[in-house]
C-alpha positions as CSV (number, residue, x, y, z in Angstrom):
1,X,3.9,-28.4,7.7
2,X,0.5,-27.2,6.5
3,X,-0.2,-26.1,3.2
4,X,0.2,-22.6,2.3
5,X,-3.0,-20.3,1.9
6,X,-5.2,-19.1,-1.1
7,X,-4.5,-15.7,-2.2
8,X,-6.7,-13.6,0.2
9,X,-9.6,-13.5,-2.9
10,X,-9.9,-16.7,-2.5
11,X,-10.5,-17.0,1.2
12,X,-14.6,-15.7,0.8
13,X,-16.1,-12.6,2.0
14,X,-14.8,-10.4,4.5
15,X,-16.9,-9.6,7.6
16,X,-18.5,-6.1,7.7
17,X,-16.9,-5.3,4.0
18,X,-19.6,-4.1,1.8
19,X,-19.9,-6.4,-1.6
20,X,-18.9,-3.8,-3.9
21,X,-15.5,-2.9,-2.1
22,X,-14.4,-6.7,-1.3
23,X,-11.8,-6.5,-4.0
24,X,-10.2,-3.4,-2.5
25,X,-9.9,-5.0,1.1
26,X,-8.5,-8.4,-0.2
27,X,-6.1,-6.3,-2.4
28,X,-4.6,-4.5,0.8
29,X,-4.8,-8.2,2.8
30,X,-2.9,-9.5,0.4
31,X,-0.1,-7.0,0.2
32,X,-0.2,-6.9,4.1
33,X,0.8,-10.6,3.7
34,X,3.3,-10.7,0.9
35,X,4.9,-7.7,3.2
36,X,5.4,-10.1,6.3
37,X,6.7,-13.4,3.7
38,X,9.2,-11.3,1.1
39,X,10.9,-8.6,3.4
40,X,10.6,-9.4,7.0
41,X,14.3,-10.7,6.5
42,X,15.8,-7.6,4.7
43,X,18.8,-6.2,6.3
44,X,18.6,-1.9,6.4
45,X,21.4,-2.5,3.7
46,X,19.1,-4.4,1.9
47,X,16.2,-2.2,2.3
48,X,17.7,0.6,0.9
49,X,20.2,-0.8,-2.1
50,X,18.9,0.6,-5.4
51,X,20.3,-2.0,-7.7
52,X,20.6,-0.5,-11.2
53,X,19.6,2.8,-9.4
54,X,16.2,1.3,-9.0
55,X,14.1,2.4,-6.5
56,X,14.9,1.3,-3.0
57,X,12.3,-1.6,-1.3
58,X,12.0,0.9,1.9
59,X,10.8,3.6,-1.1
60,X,8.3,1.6,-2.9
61,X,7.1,0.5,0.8
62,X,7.1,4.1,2.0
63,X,5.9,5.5,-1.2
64,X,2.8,2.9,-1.0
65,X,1.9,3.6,2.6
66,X,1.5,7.7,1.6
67,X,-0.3,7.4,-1.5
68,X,-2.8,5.6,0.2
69,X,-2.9,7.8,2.7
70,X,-3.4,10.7,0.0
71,X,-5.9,8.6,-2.5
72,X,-8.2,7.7,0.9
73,X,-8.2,11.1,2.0
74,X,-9.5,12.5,-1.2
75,X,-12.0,9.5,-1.3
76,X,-13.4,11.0,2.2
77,X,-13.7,14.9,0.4
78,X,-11.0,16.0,1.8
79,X,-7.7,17.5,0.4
80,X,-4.1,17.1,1.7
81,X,-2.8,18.2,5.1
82,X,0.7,20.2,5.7
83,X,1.7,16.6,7.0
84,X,0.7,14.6,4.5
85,X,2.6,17.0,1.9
86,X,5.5,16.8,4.3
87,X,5.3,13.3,3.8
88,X,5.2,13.7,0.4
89,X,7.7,15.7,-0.4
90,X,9.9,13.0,2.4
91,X,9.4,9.8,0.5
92,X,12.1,10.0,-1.7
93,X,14.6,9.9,1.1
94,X,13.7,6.6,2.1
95,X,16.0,5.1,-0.5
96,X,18.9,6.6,1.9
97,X,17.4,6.3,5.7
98,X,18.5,3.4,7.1
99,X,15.4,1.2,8.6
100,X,14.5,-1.8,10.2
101,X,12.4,-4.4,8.2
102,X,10.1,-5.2,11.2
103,X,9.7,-1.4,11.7
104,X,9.0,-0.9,8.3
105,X,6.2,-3.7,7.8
106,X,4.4,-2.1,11.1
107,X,3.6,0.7,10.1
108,X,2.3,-0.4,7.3
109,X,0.3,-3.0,8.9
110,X,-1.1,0.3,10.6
111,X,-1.8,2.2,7.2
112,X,-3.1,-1.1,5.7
113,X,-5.6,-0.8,9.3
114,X,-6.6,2.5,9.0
115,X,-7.7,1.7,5.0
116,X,-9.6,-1.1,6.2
117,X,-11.3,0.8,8.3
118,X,-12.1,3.4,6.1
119,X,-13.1,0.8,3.4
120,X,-15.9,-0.9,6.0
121,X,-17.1,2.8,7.2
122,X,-18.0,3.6,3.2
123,X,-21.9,3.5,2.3
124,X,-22.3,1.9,-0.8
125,X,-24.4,4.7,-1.4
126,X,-21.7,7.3,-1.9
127,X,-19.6,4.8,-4.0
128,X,-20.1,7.0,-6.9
129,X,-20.1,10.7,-5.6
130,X,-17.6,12.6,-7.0
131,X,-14.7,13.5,-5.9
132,X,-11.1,15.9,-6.8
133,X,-7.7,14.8,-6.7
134,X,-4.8,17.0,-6.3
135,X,-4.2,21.0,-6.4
136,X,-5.6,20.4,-9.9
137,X,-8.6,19.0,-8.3
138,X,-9.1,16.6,-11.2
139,X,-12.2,14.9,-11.1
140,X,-12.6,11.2,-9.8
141,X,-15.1,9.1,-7.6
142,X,-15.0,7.5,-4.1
143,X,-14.9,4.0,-5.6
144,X,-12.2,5.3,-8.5
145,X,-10.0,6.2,-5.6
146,X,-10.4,3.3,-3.6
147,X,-9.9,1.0,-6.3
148,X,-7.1,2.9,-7.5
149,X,-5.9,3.2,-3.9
150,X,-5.5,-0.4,-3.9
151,X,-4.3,-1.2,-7.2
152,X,-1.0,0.9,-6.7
153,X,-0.2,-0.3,-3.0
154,X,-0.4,-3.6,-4.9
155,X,2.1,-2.4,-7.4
156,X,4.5,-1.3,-5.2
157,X,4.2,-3.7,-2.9
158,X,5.2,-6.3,-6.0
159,X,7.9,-3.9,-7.1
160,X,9.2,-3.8,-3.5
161,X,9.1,-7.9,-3.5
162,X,11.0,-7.8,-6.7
163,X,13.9,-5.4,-5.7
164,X,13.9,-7.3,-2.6
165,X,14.4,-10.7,-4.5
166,X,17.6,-8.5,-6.4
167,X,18.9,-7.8,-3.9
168,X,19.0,-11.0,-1.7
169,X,20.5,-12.0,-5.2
170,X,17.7,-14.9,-5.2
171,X,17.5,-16.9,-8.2
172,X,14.4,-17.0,-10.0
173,X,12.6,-20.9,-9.4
């Protein structure tokens, strides 16, 4: 058995990441990975239990794959779509909807992709341009979002890898 990776950080640069935005790309590796290891297993039971009326690991999964969606759209000057505040206004009901774990972790390998790619397409350059968030159009950058982008997939993607740990009933090590 070989020994288990470094957190993604600590593997060295990414190809074709710029410096500055390293952090953010490790940051969605490393949730792509903790994804596959803590909830490939889940049962849809599983995925949706809300233990304590908690959110639901399908939620915090689903609710992490449209914010950063939403964040990396406003980082590109743009504002929300119809869709995407479809999809909003949808993510709630993924503590109910039954789904399958492998399912689940696809698609957001395939958010986690289309981030990455947006990540190596930004010029360092425009790092700092401004940029607004919301109806309120509240005033942020292109490297604010990103970062922040990344920061609360990570958070979800731990709170999603804790409920999931509840709900397998796994005791703590």
């Amino acid at each position: 058995m070989s020994a288990p990776l470094p957190e993604v950080w600590l593997r060295g640069p990414l190809p074709d990441v710029p410096a500055l935005l390293q952090p953010v790309a490790h940051s969605l590796l490393q949730c792509r990975e903790e994804a596959h290891r803590k909830l490939a297993d889940l049962s849809p039971a599983q995925l949706t239990e809300r233990p304590g009326g908690a959110a639901s690991v399908a939620f915090h999964v689903t609710h992490a794959m449209g914010s950063l969606d939403r964040l990396f759209t406003y980082a590109r000057g743009a504002q929300l779509d119809e869709t995407q505040l479809a999809a909003l206004r949808a993510e709630p009901s993924a503590n109910e909807q039954a789904v399958d774990s492998h399912a689940l972790i696809r698609t957001f390998d395939a958010a986690v992709d289309r981030a990455l790619t947006q990540v190596r397409d930004t010029h360092v350059g425009d790092l700092l341009a401004a940029r607004e968030v919301g109806r309120g159009r509240l005033p942020s950058t292109v490297i604010g979002l990103l970062f922040h982008a990344a920061e609360h997939t990570q958070r979800h993607l731990g709170q999603a890898v804790t409920t999931a740990r509840i709900v397998r009933g796994t005791p703590a090590r």
